[in-house]
N, C-alpha and C positions, 0 to 999 in steps of 0.2 A: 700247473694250468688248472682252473677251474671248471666245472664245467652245471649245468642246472639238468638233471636227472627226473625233477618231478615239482610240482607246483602244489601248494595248497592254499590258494588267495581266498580271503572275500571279499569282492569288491562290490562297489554302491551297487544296492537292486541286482545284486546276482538271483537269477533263478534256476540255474542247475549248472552242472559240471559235468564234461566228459572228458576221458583221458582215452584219446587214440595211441597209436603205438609211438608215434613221435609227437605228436600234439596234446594240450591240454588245454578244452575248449571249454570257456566261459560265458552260459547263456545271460543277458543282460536285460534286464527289463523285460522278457520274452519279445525284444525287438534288436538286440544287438549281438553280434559272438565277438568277445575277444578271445582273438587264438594267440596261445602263446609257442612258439618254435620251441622243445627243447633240446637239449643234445642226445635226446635219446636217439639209437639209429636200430632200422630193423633189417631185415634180410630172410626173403623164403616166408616172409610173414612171422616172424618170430622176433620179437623185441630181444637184442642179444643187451647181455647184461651191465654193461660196460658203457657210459658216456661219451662222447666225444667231443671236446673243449672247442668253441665256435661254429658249430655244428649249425646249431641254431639260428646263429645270425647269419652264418654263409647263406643260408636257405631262406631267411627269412626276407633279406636285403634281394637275393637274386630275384625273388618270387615279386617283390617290390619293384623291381624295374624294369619287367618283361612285362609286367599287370599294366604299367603308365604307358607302355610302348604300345601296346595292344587292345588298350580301349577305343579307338577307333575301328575295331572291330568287330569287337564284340563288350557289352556292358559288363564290369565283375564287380563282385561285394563289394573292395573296400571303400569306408570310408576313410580312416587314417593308419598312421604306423609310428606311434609314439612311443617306440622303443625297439632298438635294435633285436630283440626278437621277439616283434608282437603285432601283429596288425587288428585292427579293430573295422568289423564289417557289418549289412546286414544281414539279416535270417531267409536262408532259401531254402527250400524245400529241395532236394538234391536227387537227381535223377539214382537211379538205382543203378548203372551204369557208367564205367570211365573209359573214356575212348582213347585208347592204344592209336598213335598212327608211328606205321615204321616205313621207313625211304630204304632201307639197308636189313638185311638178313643175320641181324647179330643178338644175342641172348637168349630168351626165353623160343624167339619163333627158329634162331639157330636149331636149338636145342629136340624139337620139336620136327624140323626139317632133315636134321641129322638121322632120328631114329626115323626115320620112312617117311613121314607125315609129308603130301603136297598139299594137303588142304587145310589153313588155319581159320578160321572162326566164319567158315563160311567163304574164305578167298582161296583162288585155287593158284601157286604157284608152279614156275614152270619147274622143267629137269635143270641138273648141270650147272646150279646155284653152290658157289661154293662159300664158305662163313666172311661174313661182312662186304660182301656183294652187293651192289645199287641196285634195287630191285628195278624192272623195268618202269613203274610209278608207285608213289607211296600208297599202302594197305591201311584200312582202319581193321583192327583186330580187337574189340573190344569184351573187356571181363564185366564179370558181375561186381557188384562192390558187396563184399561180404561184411558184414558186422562182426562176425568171428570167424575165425579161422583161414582159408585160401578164398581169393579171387580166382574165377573160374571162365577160361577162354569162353566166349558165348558168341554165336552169330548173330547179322542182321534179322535174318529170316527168323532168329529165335525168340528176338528181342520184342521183333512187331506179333508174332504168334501168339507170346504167350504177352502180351500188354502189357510187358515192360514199361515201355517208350511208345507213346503215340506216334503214326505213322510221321505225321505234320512236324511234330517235335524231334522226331529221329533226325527228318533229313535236315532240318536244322543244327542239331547237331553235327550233324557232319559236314554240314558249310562251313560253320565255325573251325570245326576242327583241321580243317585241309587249309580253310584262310589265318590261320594262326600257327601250324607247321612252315607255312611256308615265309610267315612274315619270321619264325624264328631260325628258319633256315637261313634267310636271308642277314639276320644281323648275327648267326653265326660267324656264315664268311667272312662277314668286315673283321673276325677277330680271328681268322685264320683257322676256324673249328668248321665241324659238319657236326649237322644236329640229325643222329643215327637214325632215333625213336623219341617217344615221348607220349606224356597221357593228359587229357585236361579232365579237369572234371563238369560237370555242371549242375544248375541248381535254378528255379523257376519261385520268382516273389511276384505277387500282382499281373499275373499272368506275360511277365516278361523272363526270359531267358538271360541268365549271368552267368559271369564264366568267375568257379568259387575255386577255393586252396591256393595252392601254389604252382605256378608253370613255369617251365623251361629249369628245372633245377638239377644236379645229379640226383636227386633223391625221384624225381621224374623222369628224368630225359638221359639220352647215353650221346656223348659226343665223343667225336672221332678229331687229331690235328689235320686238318686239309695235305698239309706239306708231309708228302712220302707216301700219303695214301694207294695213288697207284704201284707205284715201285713194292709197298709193301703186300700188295695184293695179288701181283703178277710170279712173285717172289714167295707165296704162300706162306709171308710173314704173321705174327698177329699184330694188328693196328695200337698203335698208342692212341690212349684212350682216356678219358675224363667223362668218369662216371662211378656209381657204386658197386659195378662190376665186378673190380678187382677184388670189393668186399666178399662178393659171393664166391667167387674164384678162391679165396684163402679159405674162406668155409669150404669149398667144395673138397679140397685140396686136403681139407684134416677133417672128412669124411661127415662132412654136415651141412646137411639142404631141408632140414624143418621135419625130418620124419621120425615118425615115433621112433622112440629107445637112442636117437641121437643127441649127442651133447655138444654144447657149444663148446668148442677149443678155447682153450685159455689165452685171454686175451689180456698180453704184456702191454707195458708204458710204451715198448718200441714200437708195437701194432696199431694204438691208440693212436699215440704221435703221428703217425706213417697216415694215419687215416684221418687227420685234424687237416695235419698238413698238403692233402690231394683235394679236398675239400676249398682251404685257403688258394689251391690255386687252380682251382676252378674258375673260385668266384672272379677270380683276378685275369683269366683267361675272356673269359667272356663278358665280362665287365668293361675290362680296359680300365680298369679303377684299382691303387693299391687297397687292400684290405687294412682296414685298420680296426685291430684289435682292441675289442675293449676290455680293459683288464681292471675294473670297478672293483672295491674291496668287496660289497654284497652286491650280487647278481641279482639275489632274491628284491632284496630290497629297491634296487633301483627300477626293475621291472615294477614293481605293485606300485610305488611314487609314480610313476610315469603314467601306467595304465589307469589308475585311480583319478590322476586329472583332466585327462581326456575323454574319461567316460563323465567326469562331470559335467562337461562340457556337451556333452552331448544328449545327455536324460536334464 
């Protein structure tokens, strides 16, 4: 299995490059980003070392057809997606802030609730919450977007305090973000998932509001299969699950969550595989669509063809 670990294109009127921890963005004319998905995957904020083969297209293709689904309610970047892991968009200005919404008490706010904590990011839950619990309505918990290092839980009150987020532009934000949890809540169900959590991001060009990255993906969002939910709840089971979860779970599991003097566990074919293949059927989960792989002789190659004549098209 192949997989694309890292980019180094030039394409027409390139004006800068950034390499996030999974993405490699291509400013274009100082008016376009082509993003390229790679298979890199991270965890705890730490890019672990290892690829993961379709990674990138799972993410790229999911983030593709919850974008079409949900522009009706809110405007996002792109403009096209001439390659299985590429979309090509405009340039926004990107709030400093990504908004967490969680319907369910699982992960990072478990984790969090576990050790004492009833108050997350400014929301105050109640007692007697046990892990992956419906909470009584969904919470926005939103972090800081760090450029390096940890995203940082932050509240409302913190956000408009210290001028984050303009007041007018916050509660936008979070109409958007409650009216696009819910619209992915809702086409969760038709595929028999619950959509846990999730984050969207955003971004302001010409003084309109877009909704930028990718949504609804494992690599955002944590899904839960509808069927046994209860039973497995009432039963103090833990929830089968389709998310990146599990990733952090095997790290946690060989004693690594991002802190200094920790090492990442070596990560075998069988891990890899294991972790291609939850990915594939994710997408395939909440798609309702077979994945189909592309197994192209150069990955590289087809990506810069593809992206190179789209962007002609469009400078």
């Amino acid at each position: 299995m192949k997989a694309v670990k890292e980019t180094h294109f030039n394409f027409p009127k390139q004006s800068n490059f950034y390499k996030g921890k999974v993405r490699d963005v291509y400013t274009i004319d100082n008016q376009f980003l082509a993003m390229v998905v790679t298979d890199r995957i991270s965890a705890f904020d730490v890019v672990l070392p290892e690829a993961i083969p379709y990674k990138g297209q799972v993410l790229n293709q999911i983030a593709a057809k919850f974008l079409t689904a949900t522009k009706d309610i809110v405007p996002n970047w792109v403009l096209a997606t001439p390659d299985e892991m590429v979309t090509i968009g405009r340039i926004c200005d990107p709030f400093k802030v990504e908004m967490v919404i969680r319907g369910y008490l699982a992960g990072h706010a478990w984790r969090e609730y576990s050790s004492g904590k009833r108050t997350i990011c400014g929301v105050s839950l109640p007692e007697g919450l046990k892990e992956n619990d419906k909470l009584p309505e969904p919470i926005i918990t939103p972090t800081t977007k760090a450029a390096v290092g940890h995203d940082e839980d932050i509240s409302r009150a913190d956000i408009l305090a210290k001028g984050i987020v303009s007041e007018e532009d916050y509660i936008q934000l979070e109409n958007y973000t409650k009216a696009l949890y819910q619209r992915g809540t809702e086409m969760a169900a038709q595929r028999g998932l619950i959509l846990v959590d999730t984050k969207y991001e955003f971004g302001k060009a010409d003084g309109v509001i877009y909704l930028i990255d990718e949504i609804h993906t494992p690599d955002s969002s944590r899904y839960f299969y509808a069927e046994g939910y209860q039973t497995r709840q009432q039963n103090g089971e833990p929830q089968k699950q389709l998310s990146k979860e599990f990733v952090r779970k095997w790290l946690i599991e060989n004693n690594f969550q991002g802190k200094d003097g920790q090492v990442v566990p070596q990560m075998t074919e069988e891990i890899i595989s294991s972790i291609s293949d939850r990915y594939i059927e994710l997408y395939e989960q909440i798609t309702g669509e077979q994945f189909v792989k592309d197994n192209s002789e150069n990955l590289l190659a087809r990506i810069e063809e593809r992206t190179t004549a789209e962007i002609n098209k469009l400078i």
